[in-house]
C-alpha positions as CSV (number, residue, x, y, z in Angstrom):
1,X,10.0,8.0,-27.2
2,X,7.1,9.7,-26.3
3,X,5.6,10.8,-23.3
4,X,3.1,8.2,-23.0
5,X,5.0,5.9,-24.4
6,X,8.1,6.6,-21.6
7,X,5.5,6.5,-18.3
8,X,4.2,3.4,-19.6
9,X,7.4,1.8,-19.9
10,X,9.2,2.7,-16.9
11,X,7.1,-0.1,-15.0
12,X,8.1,-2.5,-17.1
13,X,12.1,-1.5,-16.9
14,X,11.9,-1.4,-12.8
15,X,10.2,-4.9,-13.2
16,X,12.7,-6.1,-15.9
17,X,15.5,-5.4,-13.5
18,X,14.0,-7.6,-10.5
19,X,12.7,-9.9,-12.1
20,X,15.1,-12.0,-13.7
21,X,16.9,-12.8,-10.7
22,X,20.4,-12.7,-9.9
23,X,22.8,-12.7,-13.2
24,X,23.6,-16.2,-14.6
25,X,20.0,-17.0,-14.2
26,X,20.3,-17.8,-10.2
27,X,17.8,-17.2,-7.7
28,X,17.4,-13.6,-6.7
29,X,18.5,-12.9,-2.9
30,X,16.2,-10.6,-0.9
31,X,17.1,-9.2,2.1
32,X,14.7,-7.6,4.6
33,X,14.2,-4.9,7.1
34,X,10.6,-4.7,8.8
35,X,10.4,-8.2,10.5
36,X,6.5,-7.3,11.7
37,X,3.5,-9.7,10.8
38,X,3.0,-8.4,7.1
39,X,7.2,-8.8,6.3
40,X,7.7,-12.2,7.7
41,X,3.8,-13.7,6.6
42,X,3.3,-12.3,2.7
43,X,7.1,-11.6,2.2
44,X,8.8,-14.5,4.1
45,X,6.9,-17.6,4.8
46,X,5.0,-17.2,2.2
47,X,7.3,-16.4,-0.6
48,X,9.7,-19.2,0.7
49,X,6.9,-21.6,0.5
50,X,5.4,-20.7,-3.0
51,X,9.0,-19.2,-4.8
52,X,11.9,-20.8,-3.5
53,X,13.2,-21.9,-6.8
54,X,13.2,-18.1,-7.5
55,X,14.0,-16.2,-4.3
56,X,16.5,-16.8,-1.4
57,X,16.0,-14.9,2.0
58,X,19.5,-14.1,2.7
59,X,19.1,-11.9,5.8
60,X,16.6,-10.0,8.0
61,X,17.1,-6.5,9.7
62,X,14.5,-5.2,12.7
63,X,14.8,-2.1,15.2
64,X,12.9,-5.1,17.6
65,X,15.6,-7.3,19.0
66,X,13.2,-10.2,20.3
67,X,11.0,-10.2,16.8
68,X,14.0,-9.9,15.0
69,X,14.9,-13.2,16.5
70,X,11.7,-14.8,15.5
71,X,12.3,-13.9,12.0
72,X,14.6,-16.8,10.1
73,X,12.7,-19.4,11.8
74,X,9.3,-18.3,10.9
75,X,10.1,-18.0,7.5
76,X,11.8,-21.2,7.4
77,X,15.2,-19.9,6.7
78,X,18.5,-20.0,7.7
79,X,19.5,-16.1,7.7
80,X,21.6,-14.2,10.1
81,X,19.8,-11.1,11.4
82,X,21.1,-7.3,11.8
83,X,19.7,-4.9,14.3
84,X,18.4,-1.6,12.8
85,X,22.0,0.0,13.4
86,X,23.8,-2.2,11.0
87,X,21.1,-2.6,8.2
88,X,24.5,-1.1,6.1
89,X,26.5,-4.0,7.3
90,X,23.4,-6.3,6.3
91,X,23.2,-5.5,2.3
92,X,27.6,-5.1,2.5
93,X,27.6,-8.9,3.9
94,X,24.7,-11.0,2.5
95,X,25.0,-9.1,-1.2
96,X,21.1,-9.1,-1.7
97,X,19.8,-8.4,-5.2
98,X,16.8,-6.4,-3.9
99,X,15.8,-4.9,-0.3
100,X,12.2,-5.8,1.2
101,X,11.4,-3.0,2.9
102,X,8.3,-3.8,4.8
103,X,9.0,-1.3,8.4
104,X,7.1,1.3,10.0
105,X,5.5,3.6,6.8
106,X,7.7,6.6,7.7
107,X,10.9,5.1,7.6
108,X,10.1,3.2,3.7
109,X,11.4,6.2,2.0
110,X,15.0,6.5,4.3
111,X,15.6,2.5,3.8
112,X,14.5,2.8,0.1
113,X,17.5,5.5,-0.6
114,X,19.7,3.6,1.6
115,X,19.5,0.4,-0.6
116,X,19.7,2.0,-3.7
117,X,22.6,3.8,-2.4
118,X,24.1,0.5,-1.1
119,X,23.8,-1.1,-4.6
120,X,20.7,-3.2,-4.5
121,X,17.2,-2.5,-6.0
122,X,14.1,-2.0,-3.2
123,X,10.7,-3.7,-2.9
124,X,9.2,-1.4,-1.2
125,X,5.5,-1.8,1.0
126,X,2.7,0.9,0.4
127,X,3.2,4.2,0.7
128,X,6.4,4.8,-1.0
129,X,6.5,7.5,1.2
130,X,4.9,9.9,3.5
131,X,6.2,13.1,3.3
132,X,7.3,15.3,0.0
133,X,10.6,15.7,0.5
134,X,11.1,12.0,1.0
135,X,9.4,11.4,-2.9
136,X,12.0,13.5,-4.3
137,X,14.9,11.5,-2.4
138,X,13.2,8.5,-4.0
139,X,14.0,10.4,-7.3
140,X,16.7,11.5,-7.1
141,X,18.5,8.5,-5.5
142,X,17.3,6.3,-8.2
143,X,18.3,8.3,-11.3
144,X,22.0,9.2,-9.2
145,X,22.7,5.4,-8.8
146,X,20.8,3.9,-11.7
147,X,18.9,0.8,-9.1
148,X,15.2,0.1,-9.2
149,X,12.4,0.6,-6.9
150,X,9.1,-1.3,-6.7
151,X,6.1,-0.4,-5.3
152,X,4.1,-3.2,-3.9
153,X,0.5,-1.9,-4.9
154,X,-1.2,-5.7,-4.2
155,X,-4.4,-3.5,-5.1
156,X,-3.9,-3.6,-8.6
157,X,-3.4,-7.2,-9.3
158,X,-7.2,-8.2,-8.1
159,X,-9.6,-10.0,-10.4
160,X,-12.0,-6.7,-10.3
161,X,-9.3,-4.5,-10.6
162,X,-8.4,-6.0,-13.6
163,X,-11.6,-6.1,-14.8
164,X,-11.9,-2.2,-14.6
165,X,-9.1,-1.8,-16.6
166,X,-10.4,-4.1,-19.2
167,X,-13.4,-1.7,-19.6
168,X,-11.6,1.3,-19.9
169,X,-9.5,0.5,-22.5
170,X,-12.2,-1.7,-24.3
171,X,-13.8,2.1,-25.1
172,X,-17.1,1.3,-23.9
173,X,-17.3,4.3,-22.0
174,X,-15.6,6.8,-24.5
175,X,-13.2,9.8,-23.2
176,X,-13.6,9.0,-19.3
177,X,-14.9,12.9,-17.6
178,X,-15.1,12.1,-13.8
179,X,-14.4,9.5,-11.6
180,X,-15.5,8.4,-8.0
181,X,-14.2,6.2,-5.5
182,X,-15.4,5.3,-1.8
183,X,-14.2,3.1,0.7
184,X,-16.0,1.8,3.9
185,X,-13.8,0.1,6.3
186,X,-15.8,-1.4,9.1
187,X,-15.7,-1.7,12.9
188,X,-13.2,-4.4,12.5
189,X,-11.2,-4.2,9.5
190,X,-11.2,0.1,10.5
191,X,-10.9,-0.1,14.5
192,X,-7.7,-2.0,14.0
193,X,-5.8,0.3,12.2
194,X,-6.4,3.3,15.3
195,X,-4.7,0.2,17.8
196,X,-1.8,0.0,16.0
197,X,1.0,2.9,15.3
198,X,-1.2,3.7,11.7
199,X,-3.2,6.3,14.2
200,X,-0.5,8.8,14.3
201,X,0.5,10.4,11.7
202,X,3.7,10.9,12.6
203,X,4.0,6.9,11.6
204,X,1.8,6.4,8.8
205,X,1.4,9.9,7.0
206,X,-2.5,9.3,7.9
207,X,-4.5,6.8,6.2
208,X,-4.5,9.1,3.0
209,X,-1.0,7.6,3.0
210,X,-1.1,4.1,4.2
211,X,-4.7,3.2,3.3
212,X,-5.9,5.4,0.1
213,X,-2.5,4.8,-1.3
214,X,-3.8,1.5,-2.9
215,X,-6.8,3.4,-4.1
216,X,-4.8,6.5,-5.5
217,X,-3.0,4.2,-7.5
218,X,-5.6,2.3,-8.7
219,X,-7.1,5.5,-10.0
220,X,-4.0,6.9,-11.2
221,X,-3.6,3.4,-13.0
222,X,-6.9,3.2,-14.6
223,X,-6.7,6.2,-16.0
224,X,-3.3,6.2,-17.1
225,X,-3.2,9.8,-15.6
226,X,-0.8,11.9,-13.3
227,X,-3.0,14.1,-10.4
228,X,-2.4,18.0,-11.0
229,X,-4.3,19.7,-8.0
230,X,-5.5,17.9,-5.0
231,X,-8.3,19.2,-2.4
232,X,-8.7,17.4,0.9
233,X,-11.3,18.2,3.8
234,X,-10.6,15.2,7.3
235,X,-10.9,14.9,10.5
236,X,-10.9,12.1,13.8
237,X,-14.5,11.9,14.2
238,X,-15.2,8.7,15.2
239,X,-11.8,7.7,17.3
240,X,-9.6,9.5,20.0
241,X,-10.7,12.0,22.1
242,X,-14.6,11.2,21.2
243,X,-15.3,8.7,23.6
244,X,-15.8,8.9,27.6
245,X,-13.2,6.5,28.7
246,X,-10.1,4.8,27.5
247,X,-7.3,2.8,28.7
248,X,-3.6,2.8,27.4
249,X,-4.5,-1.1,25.8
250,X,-7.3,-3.3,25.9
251,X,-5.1,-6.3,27.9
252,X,-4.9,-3.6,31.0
253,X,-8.6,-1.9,30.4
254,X,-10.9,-1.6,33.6
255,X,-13.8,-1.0,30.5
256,X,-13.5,-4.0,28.6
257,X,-17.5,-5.6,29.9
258,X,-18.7,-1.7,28.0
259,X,-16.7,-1.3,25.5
260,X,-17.7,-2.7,22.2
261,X,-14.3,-2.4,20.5
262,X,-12.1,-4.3,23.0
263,X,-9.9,-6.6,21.3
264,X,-8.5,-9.6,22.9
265,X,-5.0,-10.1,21.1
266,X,-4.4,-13.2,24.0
267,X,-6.1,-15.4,21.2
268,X,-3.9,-15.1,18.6
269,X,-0.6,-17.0,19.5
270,X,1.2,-15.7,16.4
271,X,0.1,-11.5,17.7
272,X,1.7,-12.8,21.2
273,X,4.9,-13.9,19.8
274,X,5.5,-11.3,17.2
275,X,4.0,-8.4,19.3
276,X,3.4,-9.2,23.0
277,X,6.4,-10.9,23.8
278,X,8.6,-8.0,22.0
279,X,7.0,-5.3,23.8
280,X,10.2,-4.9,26.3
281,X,12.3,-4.1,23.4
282,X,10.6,-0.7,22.4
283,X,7.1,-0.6,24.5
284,X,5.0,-0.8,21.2
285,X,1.6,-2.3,22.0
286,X,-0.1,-3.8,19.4
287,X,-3.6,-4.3,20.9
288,X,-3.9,0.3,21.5
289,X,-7.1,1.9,22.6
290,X,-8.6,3.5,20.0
291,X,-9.8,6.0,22.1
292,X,-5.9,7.1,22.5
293,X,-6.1,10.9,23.0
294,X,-2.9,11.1,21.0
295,X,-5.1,9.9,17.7
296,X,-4.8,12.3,15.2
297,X,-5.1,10.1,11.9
298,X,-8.5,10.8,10.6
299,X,-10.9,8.1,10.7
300,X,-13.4,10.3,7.8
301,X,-12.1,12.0,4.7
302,X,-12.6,13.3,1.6
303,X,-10.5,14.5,-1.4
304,X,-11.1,16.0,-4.5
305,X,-8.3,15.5,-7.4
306,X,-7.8,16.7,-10.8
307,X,-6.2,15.0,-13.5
308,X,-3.6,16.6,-16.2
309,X,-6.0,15.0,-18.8
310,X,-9.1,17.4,-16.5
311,X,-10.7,13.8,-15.4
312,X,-12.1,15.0,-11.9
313,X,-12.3,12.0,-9.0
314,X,-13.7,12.2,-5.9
315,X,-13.2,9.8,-3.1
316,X,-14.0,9.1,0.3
317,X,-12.8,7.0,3.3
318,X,-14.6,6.6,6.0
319,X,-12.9,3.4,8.9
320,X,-15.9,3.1,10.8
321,X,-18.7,1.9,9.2
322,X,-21.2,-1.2,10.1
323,X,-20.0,-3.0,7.0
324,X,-16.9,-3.3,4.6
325,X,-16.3,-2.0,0.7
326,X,-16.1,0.1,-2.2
327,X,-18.2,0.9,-4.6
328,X,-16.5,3.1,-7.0
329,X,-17.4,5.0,-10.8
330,X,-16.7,6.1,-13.6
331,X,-18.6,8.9,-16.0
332,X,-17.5,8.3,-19.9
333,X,-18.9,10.3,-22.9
334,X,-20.6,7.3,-24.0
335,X,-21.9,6.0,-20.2
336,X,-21.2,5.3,-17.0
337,X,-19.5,2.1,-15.1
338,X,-20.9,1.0,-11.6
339,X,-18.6,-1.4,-9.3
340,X,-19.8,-2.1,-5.7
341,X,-18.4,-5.0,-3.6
342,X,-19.5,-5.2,0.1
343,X,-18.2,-7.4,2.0
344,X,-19.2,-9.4,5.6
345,X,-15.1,-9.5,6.4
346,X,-11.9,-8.0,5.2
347,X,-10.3,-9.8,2.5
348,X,-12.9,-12.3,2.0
349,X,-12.3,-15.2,0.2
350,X,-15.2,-15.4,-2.2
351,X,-16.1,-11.8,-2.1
352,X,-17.6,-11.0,-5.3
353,X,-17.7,-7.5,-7.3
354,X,-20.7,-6.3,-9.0
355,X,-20.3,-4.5,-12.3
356,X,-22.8,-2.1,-14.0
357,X,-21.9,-0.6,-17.6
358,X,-24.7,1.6,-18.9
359,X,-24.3,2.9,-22.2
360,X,-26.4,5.9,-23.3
361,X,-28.9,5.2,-26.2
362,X,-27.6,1.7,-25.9
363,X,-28.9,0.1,-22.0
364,X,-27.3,-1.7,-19.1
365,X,-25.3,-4.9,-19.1
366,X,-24.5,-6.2,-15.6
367,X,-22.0,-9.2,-14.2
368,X,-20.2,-10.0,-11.6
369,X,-16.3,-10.9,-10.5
370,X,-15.5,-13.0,-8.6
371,X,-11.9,-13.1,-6.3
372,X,-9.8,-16.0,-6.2
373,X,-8.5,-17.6,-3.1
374,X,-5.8,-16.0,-0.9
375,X,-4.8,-13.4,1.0
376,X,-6.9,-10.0,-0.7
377,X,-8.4,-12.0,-3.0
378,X,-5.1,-13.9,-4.7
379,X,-4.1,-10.2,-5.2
380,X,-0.7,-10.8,-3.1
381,X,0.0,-14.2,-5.0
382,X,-0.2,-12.2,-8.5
383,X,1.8,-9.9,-7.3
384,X,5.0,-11.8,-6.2
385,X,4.1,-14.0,-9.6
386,X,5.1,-11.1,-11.4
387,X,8.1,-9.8,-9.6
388,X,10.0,-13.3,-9.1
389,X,8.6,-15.7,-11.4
390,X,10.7,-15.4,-15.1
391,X,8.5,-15.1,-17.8
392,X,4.8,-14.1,-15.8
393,X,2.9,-11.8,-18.7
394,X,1.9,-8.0,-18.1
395,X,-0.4,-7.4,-20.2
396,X,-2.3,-4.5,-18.5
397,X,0.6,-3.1,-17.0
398,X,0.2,-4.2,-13.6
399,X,3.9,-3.2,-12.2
400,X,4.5,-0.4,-10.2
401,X,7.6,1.0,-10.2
402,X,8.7,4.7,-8.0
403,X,6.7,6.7,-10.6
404,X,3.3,5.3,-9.5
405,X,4.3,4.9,-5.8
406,X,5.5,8.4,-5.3
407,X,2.5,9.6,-8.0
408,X,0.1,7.9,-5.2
409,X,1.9,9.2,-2.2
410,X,1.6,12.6,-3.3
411,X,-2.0,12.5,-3.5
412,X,-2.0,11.4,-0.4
413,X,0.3,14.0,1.3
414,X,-1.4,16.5,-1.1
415,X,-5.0,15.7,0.4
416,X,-3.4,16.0,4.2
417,X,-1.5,19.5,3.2
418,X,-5.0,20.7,2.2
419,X,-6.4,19.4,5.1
420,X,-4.0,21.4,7.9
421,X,-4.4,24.4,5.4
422,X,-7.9,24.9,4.3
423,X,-6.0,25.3,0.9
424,X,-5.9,23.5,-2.9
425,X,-2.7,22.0,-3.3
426,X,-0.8,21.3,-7.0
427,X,1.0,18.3,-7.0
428,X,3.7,19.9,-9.0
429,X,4.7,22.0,-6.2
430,X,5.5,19.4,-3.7
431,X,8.6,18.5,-5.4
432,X,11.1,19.2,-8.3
433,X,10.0,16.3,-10.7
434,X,13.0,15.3,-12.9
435,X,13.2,16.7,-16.1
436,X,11.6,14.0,-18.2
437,X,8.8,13.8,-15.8
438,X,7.6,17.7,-16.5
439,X,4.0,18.4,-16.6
């Protein structure tokens, strides 16, 4: 097999192995560990709703005692629970097929070599992982014990996303040359994510991690390409420190009549139970200031990457802007394709993506795409099609498997290495890649 040929298949084999379900033809059983508002929504309630016949949540696992507790009976299930200390004891007793490992981002990569060391394949959330060393665990742990991992990358499985991928490989644009992608979170959507624990990067690896995973892989994914050297410049501009006053949370805040970003989080009863009423347990407050001193994910970045196949990408990410979207680029030998898509609101129904394909000597065809309904777009509901329902078609490749979630991460932790350096960083430095995936 040839190179090509073996990076395009090993999605397909991690996929192949999860989702068929349990042998005899059974429904698959999941565990889970990461019992917070995305695990129990998108990857309990929601997957017990819409997959049943094809899933069964055998058992959930939380560091949280109180939202632990919450867990089976949110999701509608009848599933012991396991504190954090006995997530072993967990996958030994309920004998899940796969691990849903939806926790804190830092701790994906320990649980994700734990599971495959316990015997079961891992789902895992985005980023795969947030420091180097914890990419070549990944690797190494999964060729050792011969398990799966998949990487949740919802971001690929949009109706636009799709669509780009369409273009590419229609030719249109010839030998792609450079590429461009920028992101505009907004006061809202942005703000949020420097409340919760995603504005240390101790937790999240920075946004260049958590956030511009989706969109490193996206890249990485259109152009069927692996990054080779990565150049980051970031910093907390916006956030933190920059701001005269600040509180510890915006329920206890003596500024909330001044300050713009104050966030009630009494309004959502779901926030309260999950989050409010577990805050005894461990003291994590889900409604932070954003003006926390101790902010030191950066809320404006910039990262230059180039591709083993010398495609150069630039991208951007900047969380607080006065509106939400992407527009993003790509420079072909025959023309170049324009995508925009702004949005009022995150994850808006009936946002729609405008495409632009200029062709030199030839003109300029436009169209739009519109999303389908559902959480980003129907994005998440492609997604679990493909991993539990027997049968869903591939066609453009759409699974992730480790090679594209640690191929994403290391962007990522690339971009912030250059960052706290001032330096360019090769991606084939950060780890030992196994011997079949030599540059």
């Amino acid at each position: 097999m040839n190179r090509r040929a073996f990076l395009g298949s090993t999605g397909a084999v991690a996929l192949g192995a999860l989702a068929h379900g349990a042998p005899g033809g059974g429904r698959m059983r999941l565990a889970m560990v990461g019992t917070g508002s995305r695990g129990t929504e998108t990857w309990g309630r929601e997957l017990v709703s819409t997959h049943s016949s094809h899933i069964e949540l055998v058992g959930f696992c939380d560091i949280n005692p109180k939202r632990l507790a919450r867990a089976p009976g949110y999701c509608g299930v009848n599933a012991p629970t396991f504190p954090a200390a006995d997530f072993d004891r967990m996958v030994k007793e309920t004998r899940p097929d796969a691990v849903i490992i939806t926790t804190t981002d830092c701790f994906h990569a320990p649980y994700v070599v734990r599971t495959l060391e316990l015997g079961a394949n891992a789902i895992c959330e985005k980023p795969l992982a947030t420091e180097a060393a914890q990419c070549q665990a990944i690797l190494e742990t999964e060729a050792r014990t011969g398990k799966k991992v998949i990487t949740t990358f919802n971001a690929r499985h949009g109706n636009a996303d799709g669509e780009v991928k369409r273009v590419i490989l229609s030719g249109d644009l010839g030998r792609i040359i450079s590429a461009e992608f920028h992101e505009f979170l907004d006061v809202r959507h942005g703000a949020d994510y420097f409340r919760r624990w995603h504005g240390k990067k101790r937790f999240s690896g920075s946004l260049l991690c958590h956030k511009a995973s989706h969109h490193f892989d996206q890249m990485n994914w259109w152009l069927d390409a692996e990054p080779e050297q990565v150049h980051g410049f970031g910093r907390v501009a916006f956030y933190g420190k920059n701001h005269s006053f600040r509180s510890t949370h915006c329920r206890k805040c003596p500024f909330t009549s001044q300050c713009e970003f104050y966030w009630d989080i009494t309004k959502s009863q779901r926030l309260m139970d999950l989050y409010v009423d577990a805050e005894s347990a461990d003291g994590y407050l889900r409604d932070g200031c954003v003006w926390d001193n101790d902010i030191d994910t950066y809320d404006s970045m910039t990262v230059e990457v180039k591709y083993a196949n010398d495609v150069l990408m630039s991208y951007s990410l900047d969380a607080y802007m006065p509106y939400e979207g992407q527009t993003i680029a790509f420079n072909g030998e025959k023309g170049r394709l324009d995508v925009r898509m702004y949005q009022a609101q995150p994850w808006k129904v009936d946002a729609e993506a405008e495409f632009r394909l200029t062709q030199s000597f030839k003109g300029t065809k436009t169209w739009s795409v519109k999303s389908d309904p559902g959480e980003h777009g129907g994005a998440d509901v492609k997604l679990k099609d493909l991993l539990f329902r027997p049968g869903t078609p591939d066609p453009l490749g759409k699974a992730a498997g480790s090679r594209a979630g640690v191929m994403a991460s290391l962007i990522g932790i690339g971009a912030r290495q250059s960052i706290e350096t001032g330096k360019r960083v090769k991606v084939s430095e950060l780890i030992e890649f196994p011997h079949m995936w030599a540059w």
